[in-house]
GUKEBA-142268 format. One record per residue: residue number from 1; residue in three letters; x negated, y negated, z of N, C-alpha, C, O in turn. Coordinates in steps of 0.02 Angstrom, whole numbers. Each point is the difference from the previous one (the first is absolute). Layout:
// residues N
{r NUM, "Ala", {X, Y, Z}, {X, Y, Z}, {X, Y, Z}, {X, Y, Z}}
...
***
This chain:
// residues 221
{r 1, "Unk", {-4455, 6446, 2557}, {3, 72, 9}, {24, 35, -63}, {-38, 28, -40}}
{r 2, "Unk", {99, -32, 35}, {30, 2, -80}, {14, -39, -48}, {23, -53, 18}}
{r 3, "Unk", {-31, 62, -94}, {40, -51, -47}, {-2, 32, -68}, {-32, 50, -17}}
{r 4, "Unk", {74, -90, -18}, {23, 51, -47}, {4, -63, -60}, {38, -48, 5}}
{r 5, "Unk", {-71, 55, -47}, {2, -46, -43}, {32, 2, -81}, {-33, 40, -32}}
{r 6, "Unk", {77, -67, -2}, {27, -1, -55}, {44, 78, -10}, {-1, 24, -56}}
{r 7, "Unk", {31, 6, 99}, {47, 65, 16}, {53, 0, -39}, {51, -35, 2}}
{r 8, "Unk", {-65, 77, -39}, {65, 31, -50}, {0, 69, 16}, {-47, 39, -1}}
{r 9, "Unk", {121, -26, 20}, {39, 66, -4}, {50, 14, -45}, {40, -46, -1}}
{r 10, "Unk", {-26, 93, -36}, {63, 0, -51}, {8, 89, -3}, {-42, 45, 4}}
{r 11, "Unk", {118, -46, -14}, {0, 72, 2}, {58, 24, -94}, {36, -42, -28}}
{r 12, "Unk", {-43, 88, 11}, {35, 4, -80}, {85, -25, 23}, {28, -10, 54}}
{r 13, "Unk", {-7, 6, -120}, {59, -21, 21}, {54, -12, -65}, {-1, -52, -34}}
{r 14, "Unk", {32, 86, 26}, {22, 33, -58}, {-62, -18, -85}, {-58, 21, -4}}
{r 15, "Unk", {85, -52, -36}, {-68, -9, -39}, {-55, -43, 0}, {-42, -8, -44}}
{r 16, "Unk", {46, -22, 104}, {-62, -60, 36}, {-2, 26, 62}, {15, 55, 22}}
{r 17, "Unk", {-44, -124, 11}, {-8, 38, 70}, {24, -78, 53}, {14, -58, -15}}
{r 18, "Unk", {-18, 91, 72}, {30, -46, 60}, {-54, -18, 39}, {-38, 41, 26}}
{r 19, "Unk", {33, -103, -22}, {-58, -26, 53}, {20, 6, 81}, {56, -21, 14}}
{r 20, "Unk", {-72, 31, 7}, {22, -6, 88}, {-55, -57, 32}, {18, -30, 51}}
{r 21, "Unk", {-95, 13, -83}, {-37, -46, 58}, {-27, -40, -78}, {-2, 28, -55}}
{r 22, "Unk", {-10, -78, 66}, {-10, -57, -69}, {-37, -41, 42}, {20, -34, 47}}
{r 23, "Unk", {-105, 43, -79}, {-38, -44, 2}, {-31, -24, 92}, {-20, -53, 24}}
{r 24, "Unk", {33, 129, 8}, {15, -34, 84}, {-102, -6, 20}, {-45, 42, -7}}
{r 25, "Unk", {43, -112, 32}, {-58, -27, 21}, {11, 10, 93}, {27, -44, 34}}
{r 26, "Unk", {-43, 83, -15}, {-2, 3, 95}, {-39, 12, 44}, {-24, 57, 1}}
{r 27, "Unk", {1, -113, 57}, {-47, 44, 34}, {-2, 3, 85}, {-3, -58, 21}}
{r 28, "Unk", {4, 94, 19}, {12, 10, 64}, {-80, 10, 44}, {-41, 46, 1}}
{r 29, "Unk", {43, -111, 29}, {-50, -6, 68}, {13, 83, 44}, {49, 38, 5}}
{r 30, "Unk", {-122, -36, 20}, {-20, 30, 39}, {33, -30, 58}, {-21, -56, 16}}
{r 31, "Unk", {81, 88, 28}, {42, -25, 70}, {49, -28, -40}, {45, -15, 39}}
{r 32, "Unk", {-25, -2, -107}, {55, -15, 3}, {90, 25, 3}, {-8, 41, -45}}
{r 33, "Unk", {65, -35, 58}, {61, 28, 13}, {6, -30, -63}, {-22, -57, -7}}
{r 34, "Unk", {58, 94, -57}, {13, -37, -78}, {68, 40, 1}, {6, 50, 35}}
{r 35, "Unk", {52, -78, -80}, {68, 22, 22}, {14, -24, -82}, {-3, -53, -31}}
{r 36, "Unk", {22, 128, 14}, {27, -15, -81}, {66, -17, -18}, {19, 53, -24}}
{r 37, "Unk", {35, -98, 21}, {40, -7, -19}, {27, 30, -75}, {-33, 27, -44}}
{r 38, "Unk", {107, -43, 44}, {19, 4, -62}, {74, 37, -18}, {26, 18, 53}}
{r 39, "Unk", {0, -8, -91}, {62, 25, -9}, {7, 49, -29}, {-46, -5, -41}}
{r 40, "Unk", {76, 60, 28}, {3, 69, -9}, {-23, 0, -72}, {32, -38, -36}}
{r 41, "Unk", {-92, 82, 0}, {-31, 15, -55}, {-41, -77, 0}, {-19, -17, -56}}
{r 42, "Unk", {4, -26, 107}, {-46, -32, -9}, {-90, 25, -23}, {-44, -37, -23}}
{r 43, "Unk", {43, 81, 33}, {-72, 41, 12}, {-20, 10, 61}, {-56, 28, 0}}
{r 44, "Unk", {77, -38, 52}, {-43, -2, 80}, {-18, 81, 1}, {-58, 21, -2}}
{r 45, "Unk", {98, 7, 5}, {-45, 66, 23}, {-50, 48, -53}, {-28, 53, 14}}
{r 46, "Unk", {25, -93, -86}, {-28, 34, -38}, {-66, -35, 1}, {-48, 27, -26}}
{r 47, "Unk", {43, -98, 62}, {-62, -43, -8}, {-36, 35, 78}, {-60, -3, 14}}
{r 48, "Unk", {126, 41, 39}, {-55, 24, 43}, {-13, 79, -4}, {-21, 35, 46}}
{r 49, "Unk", {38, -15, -111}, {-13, 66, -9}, {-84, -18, -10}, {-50, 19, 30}}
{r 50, "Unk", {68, -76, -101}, {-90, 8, -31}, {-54, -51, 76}, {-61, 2, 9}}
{r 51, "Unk", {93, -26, 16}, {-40, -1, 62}, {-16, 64, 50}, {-53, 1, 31}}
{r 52, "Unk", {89, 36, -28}, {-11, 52, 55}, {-29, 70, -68}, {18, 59, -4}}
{r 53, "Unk", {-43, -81, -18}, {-24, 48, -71}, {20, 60, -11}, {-27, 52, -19}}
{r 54, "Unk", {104, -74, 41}, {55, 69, -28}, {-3, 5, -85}, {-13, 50, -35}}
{r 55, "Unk", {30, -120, 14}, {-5, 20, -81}, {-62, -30, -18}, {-32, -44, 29}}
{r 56, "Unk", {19, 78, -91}, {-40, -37, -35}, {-15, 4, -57}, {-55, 6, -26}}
{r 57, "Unk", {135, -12, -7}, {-10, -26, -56}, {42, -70, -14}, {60, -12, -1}}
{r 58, "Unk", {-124, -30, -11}, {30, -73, 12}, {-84, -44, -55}, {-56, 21, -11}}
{r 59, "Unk", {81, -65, -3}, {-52, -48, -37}, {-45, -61, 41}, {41, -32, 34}}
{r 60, "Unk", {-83, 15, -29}, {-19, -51, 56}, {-71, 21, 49}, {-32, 53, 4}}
{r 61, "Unk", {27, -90, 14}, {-66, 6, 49}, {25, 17, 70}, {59, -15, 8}}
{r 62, "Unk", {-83, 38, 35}, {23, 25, 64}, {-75, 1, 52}, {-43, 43, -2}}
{r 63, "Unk", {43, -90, 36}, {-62, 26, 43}, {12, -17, 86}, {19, -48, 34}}
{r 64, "Unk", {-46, 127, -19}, {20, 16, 65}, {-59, 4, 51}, {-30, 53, 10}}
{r 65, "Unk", {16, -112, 21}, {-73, -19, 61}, {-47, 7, -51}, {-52, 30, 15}}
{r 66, "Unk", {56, -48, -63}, {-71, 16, -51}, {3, 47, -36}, {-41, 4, -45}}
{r 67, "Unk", {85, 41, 53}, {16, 38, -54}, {38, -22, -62}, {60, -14, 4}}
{r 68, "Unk", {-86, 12, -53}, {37, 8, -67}, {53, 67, -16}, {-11, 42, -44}}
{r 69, "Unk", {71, -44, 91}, {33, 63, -19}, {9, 9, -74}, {8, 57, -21}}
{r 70, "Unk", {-8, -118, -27}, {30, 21, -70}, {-54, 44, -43}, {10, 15, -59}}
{r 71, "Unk", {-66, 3, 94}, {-50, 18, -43}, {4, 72, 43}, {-33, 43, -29}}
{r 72, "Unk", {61, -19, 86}, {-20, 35, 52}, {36, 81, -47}, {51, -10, -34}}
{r 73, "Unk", {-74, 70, 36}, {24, 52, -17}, {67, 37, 46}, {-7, -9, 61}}
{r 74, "Unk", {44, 31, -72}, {48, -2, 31}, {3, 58, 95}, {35, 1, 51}}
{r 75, "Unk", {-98, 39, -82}, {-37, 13, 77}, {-5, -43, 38}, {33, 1, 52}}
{r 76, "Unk", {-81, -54, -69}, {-35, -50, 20}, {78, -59, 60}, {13, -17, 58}}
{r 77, "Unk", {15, 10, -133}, {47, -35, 48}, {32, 48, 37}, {0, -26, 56}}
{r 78, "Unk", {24, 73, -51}, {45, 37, 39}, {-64, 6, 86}, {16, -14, 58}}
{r 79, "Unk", {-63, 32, -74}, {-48, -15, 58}, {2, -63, 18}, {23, 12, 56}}
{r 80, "Unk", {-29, -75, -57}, {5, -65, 4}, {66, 12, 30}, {0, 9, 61}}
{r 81, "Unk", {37, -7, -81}, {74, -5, 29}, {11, 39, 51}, {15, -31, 51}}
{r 82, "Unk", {-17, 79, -47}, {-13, 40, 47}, {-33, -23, 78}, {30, 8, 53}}
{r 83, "Unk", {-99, -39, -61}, {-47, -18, 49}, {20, -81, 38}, {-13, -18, 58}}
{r 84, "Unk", {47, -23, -113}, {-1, -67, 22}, {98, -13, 6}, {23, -47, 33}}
{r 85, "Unk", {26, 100, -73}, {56, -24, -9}, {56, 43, 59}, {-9, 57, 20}}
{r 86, "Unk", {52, -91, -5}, {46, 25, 37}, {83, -16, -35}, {15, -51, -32}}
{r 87, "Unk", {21, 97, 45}, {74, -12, -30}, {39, 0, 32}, {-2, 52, 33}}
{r 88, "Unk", {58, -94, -14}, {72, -7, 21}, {25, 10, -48}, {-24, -17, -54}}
{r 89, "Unk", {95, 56, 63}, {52, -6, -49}, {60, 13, 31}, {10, 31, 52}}
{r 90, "Unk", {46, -69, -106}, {78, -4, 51}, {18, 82, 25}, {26, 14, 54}}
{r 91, "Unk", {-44, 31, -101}, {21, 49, -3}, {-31, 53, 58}, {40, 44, 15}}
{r 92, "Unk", {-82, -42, 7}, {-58, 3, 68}, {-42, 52, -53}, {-54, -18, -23}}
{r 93, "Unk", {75, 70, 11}, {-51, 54, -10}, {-36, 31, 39}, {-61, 8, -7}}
{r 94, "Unk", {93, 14, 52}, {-20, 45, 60}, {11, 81, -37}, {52, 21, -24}}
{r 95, "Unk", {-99, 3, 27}, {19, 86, -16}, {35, 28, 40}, {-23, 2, 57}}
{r 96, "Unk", {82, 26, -65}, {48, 40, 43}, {-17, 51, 51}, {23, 10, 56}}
{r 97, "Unk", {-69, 19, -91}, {-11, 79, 23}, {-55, -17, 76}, {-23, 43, 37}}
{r 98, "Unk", {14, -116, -32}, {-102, -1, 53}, {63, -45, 72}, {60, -15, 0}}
{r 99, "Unk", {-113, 10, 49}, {39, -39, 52}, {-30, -50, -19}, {-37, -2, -49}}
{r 100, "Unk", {54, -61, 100}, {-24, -75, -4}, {-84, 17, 6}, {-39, -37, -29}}
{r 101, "Unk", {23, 74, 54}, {-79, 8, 12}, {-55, 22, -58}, {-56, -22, -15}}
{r 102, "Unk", {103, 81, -14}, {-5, 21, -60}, {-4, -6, -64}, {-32, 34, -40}}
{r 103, "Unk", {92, -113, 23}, {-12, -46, -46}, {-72, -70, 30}, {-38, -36, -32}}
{r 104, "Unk", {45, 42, 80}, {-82, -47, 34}, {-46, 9, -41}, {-24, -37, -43}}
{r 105, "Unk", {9, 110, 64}, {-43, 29, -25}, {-37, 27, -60}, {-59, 15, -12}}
{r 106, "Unk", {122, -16, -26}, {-6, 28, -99}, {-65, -58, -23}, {-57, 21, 4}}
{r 107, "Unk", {69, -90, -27}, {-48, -38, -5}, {-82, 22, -10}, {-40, 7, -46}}
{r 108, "Unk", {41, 2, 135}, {-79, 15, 36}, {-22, 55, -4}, {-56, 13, 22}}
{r 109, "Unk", {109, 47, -60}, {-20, 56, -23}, {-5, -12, -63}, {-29, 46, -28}}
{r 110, "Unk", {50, -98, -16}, {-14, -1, -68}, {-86, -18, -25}, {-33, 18, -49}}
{r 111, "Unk", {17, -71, 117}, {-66, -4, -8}, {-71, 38, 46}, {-55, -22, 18}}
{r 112, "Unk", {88, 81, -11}, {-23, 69, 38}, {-41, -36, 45}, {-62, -4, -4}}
{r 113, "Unk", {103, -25, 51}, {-24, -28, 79}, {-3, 58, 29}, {53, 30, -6}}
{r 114, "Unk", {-108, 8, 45}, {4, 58, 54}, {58, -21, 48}, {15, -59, 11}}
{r 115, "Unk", {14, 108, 13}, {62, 13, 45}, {-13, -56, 60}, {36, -49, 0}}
{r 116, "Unk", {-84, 54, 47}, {-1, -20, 56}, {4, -83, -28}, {40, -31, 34}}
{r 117, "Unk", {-65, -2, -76}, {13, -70, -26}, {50, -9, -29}, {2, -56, -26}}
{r 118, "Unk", {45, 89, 17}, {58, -9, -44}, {43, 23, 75}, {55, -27, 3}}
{r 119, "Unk", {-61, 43, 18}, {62, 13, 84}, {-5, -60, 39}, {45, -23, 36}}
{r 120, "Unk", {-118, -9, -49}, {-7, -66, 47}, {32, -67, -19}, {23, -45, 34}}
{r 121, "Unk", {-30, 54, -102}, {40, -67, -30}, {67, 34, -12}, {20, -43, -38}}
{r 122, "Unk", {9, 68, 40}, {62, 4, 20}, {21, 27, 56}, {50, 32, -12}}
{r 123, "Unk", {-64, -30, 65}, {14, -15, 49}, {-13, -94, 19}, {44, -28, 32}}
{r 124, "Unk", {-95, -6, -51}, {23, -52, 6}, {40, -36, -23}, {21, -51, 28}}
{r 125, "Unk", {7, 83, -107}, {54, -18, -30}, {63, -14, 32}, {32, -52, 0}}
{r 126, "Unk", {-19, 120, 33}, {55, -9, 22}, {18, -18, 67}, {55, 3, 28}}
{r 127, "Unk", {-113, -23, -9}, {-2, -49, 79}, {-12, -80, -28}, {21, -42, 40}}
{r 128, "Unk", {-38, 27, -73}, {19, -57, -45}, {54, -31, -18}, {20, -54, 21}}
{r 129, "Unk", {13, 103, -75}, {68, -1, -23}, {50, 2, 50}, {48, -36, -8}}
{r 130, "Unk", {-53, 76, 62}, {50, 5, 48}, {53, 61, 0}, {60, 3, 15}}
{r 131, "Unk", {-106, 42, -38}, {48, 62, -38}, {-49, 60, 23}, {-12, 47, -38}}
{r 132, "Unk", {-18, -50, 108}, {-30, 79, 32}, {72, 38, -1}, {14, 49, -35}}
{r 133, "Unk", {21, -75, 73}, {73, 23, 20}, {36, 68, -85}, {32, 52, -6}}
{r 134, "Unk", {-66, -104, -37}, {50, 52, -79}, {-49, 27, -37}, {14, -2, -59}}
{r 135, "Unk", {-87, 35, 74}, {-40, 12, -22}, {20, 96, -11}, {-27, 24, -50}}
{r 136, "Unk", {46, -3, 69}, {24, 72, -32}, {87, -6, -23}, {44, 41, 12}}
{r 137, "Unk", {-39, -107, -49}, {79, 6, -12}, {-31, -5, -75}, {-55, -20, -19}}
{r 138, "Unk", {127, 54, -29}, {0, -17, -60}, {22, -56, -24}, {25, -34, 45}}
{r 139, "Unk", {-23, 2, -108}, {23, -42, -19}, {67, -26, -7}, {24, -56, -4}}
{r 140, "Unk", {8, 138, 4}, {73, 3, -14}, {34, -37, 79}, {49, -36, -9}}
{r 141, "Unk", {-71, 43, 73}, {14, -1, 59}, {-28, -86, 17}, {7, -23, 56}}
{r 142, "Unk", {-34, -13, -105}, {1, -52, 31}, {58, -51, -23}, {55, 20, -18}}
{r 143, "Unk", {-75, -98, 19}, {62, -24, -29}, {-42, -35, -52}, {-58, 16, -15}}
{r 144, "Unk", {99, -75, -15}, {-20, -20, -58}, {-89, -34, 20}, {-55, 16, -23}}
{r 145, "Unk", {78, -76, 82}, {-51, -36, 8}, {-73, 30, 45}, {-54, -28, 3}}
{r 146, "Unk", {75, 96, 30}, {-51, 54, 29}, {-44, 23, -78}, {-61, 9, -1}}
{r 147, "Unk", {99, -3, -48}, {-29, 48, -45}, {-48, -39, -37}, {-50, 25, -25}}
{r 148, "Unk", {69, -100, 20}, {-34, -64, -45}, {-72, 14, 59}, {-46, 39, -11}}
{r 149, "Unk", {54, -85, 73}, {-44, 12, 44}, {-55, 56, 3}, {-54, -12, 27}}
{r 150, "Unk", {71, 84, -59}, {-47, 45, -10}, {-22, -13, -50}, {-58, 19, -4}}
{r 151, "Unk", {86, -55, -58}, {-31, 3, -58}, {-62, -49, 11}, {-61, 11, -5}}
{r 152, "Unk", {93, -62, 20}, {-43, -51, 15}, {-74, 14, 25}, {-50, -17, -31}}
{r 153, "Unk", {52, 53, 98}, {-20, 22, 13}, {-79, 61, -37}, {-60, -11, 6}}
{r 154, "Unk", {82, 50, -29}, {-13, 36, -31}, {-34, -47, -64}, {-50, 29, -21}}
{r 155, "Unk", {66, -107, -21}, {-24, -18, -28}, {-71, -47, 22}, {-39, -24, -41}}
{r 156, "Unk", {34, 18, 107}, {-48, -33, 7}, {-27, 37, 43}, {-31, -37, 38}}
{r 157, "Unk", {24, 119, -16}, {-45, 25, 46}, {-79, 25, -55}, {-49, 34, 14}}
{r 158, "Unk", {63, -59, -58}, {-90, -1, -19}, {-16, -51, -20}, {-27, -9, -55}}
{r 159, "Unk", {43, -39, 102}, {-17, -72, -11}, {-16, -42, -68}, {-55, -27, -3}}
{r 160, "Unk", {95, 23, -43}, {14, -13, -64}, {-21, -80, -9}, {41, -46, 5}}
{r 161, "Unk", {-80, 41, -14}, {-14, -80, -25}, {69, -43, -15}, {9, -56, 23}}
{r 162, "Unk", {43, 96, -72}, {60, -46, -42}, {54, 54, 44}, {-10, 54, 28}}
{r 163, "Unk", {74, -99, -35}, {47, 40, 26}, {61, -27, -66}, {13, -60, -5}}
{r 164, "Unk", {10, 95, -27}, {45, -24, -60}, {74, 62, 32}, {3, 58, 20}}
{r 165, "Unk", {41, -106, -32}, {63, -9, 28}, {63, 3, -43}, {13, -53, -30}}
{r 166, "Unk", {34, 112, 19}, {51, -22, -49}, {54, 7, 21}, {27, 56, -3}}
{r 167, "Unk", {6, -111, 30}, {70, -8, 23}, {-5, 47, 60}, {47, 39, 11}}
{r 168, "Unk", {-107, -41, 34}, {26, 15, 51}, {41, 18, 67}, {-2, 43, 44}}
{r 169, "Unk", {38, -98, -60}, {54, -8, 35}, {80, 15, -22}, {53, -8, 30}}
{r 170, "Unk", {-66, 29, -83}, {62, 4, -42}, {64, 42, 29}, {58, -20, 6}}
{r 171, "Unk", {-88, 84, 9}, {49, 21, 49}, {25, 26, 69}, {38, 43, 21}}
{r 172, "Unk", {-80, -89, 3}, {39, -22, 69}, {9, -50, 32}, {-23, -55, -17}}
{r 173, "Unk", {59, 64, 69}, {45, -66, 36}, {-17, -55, 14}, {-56, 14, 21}}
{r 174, "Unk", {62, -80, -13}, {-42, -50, 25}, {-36, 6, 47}, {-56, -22, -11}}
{r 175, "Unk", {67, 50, 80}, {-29, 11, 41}, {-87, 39, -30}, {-57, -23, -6}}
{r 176, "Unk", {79, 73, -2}, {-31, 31, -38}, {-73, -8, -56}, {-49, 33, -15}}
{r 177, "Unk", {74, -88, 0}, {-19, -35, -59}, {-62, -38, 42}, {-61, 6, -3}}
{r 178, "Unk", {103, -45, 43}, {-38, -53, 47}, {-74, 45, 32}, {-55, -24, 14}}
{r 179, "Unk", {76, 88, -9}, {-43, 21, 55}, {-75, 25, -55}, {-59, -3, 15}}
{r 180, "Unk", {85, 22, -65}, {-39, 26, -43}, {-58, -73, -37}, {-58, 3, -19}}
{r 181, "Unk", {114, -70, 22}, {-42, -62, -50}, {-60, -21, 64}, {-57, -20, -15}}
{r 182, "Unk", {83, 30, 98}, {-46, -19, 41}, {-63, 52, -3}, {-61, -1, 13}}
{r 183, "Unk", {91, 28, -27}, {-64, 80, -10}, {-76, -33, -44}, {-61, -4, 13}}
{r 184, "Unk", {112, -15, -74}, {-44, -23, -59}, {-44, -63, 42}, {-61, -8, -5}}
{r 185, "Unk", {102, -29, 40}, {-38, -81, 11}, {-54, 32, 27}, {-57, -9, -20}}
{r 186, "Unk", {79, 63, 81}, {-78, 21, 38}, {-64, 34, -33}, {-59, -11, 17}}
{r 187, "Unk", {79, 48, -61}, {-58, 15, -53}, {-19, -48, -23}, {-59, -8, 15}}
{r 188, "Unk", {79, -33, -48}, {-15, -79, -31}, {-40, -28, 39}, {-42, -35, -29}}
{r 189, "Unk", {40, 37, 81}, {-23, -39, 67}, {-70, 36, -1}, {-54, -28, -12}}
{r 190, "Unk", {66, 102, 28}, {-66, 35, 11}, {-31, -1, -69}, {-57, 24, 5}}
{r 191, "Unk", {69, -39, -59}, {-44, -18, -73}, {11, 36, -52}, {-45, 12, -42}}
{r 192, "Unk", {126, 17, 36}, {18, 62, -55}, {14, -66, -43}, {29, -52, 14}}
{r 193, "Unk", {-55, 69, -62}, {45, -43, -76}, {50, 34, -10}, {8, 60, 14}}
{r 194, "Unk", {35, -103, -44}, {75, 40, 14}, {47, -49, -64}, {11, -61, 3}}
{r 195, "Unk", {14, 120, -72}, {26, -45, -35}, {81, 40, 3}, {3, 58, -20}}
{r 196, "Unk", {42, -82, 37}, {69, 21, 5}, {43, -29, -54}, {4, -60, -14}}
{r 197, "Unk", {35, 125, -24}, {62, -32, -45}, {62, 4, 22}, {22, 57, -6}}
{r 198, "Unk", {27, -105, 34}, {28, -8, 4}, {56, -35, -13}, {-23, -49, -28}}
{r 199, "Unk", {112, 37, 32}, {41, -42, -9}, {26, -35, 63}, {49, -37, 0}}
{r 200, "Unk", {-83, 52, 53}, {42, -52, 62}, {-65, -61, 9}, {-61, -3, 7}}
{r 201, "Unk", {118, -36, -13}, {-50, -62, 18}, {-21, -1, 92}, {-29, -49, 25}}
{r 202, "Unk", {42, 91, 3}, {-5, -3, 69}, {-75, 34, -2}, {-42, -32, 32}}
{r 203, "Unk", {25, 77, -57}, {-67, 56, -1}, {-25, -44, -49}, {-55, 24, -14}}
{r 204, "Unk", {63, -68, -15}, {-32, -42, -55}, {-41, -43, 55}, {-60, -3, -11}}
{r 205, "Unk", {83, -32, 67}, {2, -34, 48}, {-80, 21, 38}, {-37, -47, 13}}
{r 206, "Unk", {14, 119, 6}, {-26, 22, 27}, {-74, -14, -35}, {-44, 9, 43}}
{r 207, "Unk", {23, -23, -90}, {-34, -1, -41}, {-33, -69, -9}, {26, -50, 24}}
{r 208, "Unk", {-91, 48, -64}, {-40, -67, -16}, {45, -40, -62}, {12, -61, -1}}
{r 209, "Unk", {4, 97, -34}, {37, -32, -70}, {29, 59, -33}, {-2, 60, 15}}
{r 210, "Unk", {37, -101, -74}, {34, 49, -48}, {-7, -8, -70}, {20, -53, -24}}
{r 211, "Unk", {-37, 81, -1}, {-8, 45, -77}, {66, -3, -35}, {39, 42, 23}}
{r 212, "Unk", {-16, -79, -71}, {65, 3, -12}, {-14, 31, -69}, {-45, -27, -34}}
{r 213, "Unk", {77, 78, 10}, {34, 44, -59}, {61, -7, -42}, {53, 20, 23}}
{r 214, "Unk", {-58, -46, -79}, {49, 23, -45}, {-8, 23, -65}, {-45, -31, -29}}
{r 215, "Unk", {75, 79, -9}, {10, 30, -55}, {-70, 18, -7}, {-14, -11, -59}}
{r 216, "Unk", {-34, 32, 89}, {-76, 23, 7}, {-43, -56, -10}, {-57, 10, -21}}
{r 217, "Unk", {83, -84, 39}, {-36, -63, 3}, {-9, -18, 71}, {43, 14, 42}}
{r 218, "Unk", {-106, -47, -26}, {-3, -37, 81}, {20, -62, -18}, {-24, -26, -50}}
{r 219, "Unk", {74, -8, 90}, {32, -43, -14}, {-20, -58, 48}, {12, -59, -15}}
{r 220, "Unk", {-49, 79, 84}, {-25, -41, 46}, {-33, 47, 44}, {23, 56, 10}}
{r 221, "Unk", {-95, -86, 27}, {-43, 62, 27}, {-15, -65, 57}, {-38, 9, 48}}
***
């Protein structure tokens, strides 16, 4: 599905510059759960930035279902990403100002779905998710692991081929945590590719294998 071949990232750094990904060779099956390890400034979330084609400025080959993203114009990828990519992040990124229904919805208005198709998949969203009940609440009014659950949510209601993951779980409770990594297995199950960065070896657990990171080297894949 994805892989990324001979990947260099470096950013300036007083009169040279700092590498963050060195030489990274990776590639992720179609159905597979891939779980990036590593230790703080290892590179994990900058190797799933240039996967989720947040950045792109990086050296290397990149090809996405047959796409050659490294050749792709930066339209080009931002459409690509757009159509096939979905995002978790620890931080949720729910817009304040919309209800749970409202952030559903932003997405399927980004790819000017008419109204009546964009009310239907979210409404199944949130009979899915399990969240009809908080569908005119704001974000501020839920709790930590309600708000992940919308994100989540919200990242796979236009059925995203990849689901890329950063420290999802980071801040909330075990319980919490637990409810959100079973979330992931069931997408996994129904056929989301799904690459998660994380530091608990427990959500490491949930997954086909692990991707190990250090100093912007793969150290074991």
């Amino acid at each position: 599905m994805l892989a990324v071949r001979d990947l260099e990232k470096s950013v300036p750094s007083g009169a040279g510059r700092q590498h963050l990904l060195r030489r990274v060779d990776v590639a992720v099956a179609a159905g597979e759960f891939v779980t990036v390890m590593g230790p703080s400034g290892a590179g994990k979330s900058t190797l799933l930035a240039v996967l989720g084609m947040l950045d792109a400025d990086w050296q290397g080959e990149y090809d996405f279902w047959g796409e050659p993203v490294h050749r792709l114009a930066p339209r080009q990828r931002a459409a690509l990403a757009r159509e096939h990519i979905g995002f978790v992040f620890q931080q949720y990124h729910l817009l304040d100002d919309l209800t749970v229904a409202e952030n559903l919805a932003a997405p399927l208005e980004y790819r000017r779905m008419p109204k009546p198709a964009r009310d239907a998949l979210v409404a199944d969203a949130l009979d899915r998710f399990g969240i009809v009940a908080k569908r005119d609440l704001f974000p501020r009014q839920l709790s930590g692991g309600q708000q992940q659950l919308v994100a989540v949510a919200r990242a796979v209601i236009t059925r995203p081929r990849v689901l890329l993951a950063d420290e999802p779980t980071g801040n909330l409770h075990s319980a919490q945590a637990r409810e959100i990594m079973e979330l992931f297995r069931r997408l996994n199950a129904e056929g989301t590719t799904i690459v998660q960065v994380t530091h608990s070896e427990a959500n490491a657990g949930y997954g086909h294998r692990v991707v190990q990171l250090r100093d912007g080297w793969i150290v074991a894949a």
